[in-house]
C-alpha positions as CSV (number, residue, x, y, z in Angstrom):
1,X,18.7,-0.3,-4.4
2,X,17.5,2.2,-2.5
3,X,14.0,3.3,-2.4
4,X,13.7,7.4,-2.1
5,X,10.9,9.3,0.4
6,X,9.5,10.3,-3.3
7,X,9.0,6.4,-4.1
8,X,7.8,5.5,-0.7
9,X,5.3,8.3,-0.4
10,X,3.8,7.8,-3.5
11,X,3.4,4.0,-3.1
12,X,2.1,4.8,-0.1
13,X,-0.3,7.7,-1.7
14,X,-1.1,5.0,-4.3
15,X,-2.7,2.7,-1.8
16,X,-4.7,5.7,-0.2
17,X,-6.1,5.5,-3.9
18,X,-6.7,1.9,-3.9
19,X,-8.1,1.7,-0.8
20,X,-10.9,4.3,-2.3
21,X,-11.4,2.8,-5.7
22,X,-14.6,2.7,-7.5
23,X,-15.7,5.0,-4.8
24,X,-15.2,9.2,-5.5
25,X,-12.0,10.6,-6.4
26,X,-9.6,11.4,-3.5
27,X,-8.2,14.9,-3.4
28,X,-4.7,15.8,-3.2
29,X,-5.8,17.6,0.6
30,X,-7.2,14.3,1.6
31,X,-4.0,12.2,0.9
32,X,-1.7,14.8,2.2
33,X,-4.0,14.9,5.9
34,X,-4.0,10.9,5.9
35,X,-0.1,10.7,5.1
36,X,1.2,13.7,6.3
37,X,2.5,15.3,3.4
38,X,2.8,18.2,2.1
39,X,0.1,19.5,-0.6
40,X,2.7,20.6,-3.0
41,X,4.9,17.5,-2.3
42,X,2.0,15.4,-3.7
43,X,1.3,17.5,-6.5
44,X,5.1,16.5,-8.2
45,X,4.4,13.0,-7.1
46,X,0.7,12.9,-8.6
47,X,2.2,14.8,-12.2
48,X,4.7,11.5,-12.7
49,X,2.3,9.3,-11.7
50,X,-0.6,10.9,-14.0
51,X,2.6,11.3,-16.9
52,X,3.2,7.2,-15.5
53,X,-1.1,6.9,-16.9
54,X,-1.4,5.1,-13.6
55,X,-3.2,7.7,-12.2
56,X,-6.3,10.2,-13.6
57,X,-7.1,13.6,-12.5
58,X,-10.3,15.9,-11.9
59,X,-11.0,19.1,-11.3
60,X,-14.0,21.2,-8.9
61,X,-15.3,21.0,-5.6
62,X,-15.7,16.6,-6.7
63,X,-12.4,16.6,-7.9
64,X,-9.5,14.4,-7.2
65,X,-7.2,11.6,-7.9
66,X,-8.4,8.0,-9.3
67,X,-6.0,4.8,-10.6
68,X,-6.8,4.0,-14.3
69,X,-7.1,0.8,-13.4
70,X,-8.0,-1.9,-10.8
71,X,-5.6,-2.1,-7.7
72,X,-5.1,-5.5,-8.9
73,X,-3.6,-4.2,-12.2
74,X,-0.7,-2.0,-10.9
75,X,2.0,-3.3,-9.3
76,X,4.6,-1.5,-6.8
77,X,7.0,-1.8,-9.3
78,X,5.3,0.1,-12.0
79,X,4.6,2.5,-9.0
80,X,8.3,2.9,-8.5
81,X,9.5,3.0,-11.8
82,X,7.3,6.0,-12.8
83,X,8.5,7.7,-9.7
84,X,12.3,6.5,-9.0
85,X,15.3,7.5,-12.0
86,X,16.4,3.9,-12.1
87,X,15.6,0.5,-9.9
88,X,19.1,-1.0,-10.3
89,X,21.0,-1.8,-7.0
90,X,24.3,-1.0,-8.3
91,X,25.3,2.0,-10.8
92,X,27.2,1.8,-13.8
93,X,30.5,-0.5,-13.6
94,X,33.4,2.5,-14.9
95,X,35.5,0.0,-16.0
96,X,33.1,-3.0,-17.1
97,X,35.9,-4.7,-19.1
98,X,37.6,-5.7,-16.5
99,X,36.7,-9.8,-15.7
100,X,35.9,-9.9,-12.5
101,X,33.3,-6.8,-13.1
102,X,31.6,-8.9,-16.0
103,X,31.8,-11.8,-13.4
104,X,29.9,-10.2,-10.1
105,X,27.3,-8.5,-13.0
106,X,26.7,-12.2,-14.2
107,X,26.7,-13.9,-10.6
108,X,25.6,-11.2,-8.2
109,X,24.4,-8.1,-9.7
110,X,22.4,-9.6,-12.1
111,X,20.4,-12.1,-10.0
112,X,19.9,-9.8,-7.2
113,X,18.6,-6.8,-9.8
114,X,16.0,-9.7,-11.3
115,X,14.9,-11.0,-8.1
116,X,14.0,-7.4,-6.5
117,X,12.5,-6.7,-9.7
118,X,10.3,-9.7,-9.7
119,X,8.8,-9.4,-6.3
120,X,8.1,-6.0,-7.4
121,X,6.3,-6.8,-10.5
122,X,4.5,-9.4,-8.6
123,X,2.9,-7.1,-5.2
124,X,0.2,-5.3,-6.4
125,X,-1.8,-2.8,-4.8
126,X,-4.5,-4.9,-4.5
127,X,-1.7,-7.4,-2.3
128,X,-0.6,-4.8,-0.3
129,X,-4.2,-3.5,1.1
130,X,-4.8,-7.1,1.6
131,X,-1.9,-7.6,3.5
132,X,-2.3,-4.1,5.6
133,X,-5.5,-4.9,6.4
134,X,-4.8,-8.5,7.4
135,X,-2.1,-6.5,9.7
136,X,0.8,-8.8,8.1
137,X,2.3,-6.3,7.0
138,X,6.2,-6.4,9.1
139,X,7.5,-2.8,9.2
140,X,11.3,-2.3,9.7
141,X,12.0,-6.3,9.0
C-alpha cells in the first residue's frame, strides 16, 4: 500500500481540525498557512471528505471546516478511505486461478491487507493528537 500526498495531506488537515474541535470552524486559508498547501489543493481534499460526511462546511466571514463528530470517532482509516481509490497493498491478481496466486492471497496478501487495515481502524484522531503532542510520534521509522 502506498499512501498518496492527497491521503497524507488530508489526514494531516484532519488533525488541524481535531486539534480545533468544539472551538470555531477552521477555514480552508488557515489550514493551507499551517500545512503549507495550496488553497485549491484543500478544497478537492475538503469536497471528498465533506462527500466522506466526516467533515461539515460554512460559509461568511465565521466560516470554515468542522468534523461531524468527535476526534475520538474517526479513525485514519475512514480518513483514507474517503480520500485514497483503494487501501489494498497489492492490485488485482490477472491470473488468480493459478495456485500459488490463491496461496500468497491466503497466506501473505490477505493477512498483511487485514493487519494494515486494523491499525487503521483502530488510530483515531483523537490518538494521533495525543501522541503528537506527547511528541511520540517517530517520523520516517
Amino acid at each position: 500500500m502506498k499512501i498518496s500526498t492527497r491521503g497524507r495531506y488530508g489526514l494531516r488537515a484532519m488533525l488541524d481540525l481535531a486539534g480545533h474541535s468544539g472551538t470555531e470552524p477552521l477555514s480552508l486559508a488557515e489550514i493551507a498557512r499551517m500545512e503549507h498547501l495550496s488553497y485549491g489543493y484543500l478544497e478537492g481534499l475538503f469536497a471528498a471528505l465533506k462527500k466522506a460526511g466526516l467533515v461539515t462546511g460554512s460559509a461568511g466571514v465565521r466560516g470554515g471546516y468542522r468534523l461531524t463528530r468527535p476526534p475520538e470517532q474517526i479513525t485514519a482509516r475512514m480518513v483514507l478511505e474517503a480520500l485514497e481509490k483503494d487501501l489494498s497493498i497489492t492490485e488485482e491478481e490477472p491470473c488468480p486461478e493459478r495456485p500459488v496466486s490463491t496461496f500468497l492471497d491466503r497466506e501473505v496478501w490477505g493477512p498483511v491487507n487485514a493487519a494494515v487495515l486494523r491499525i487503521l481502524e483502530t488510530a483515531t484522531l483523537q490518538d494521533l493528537i495525543k501522541s503528537e503532542k506527547s511528541g511520540s510520534c517517530h517520523h520516517g521509522q
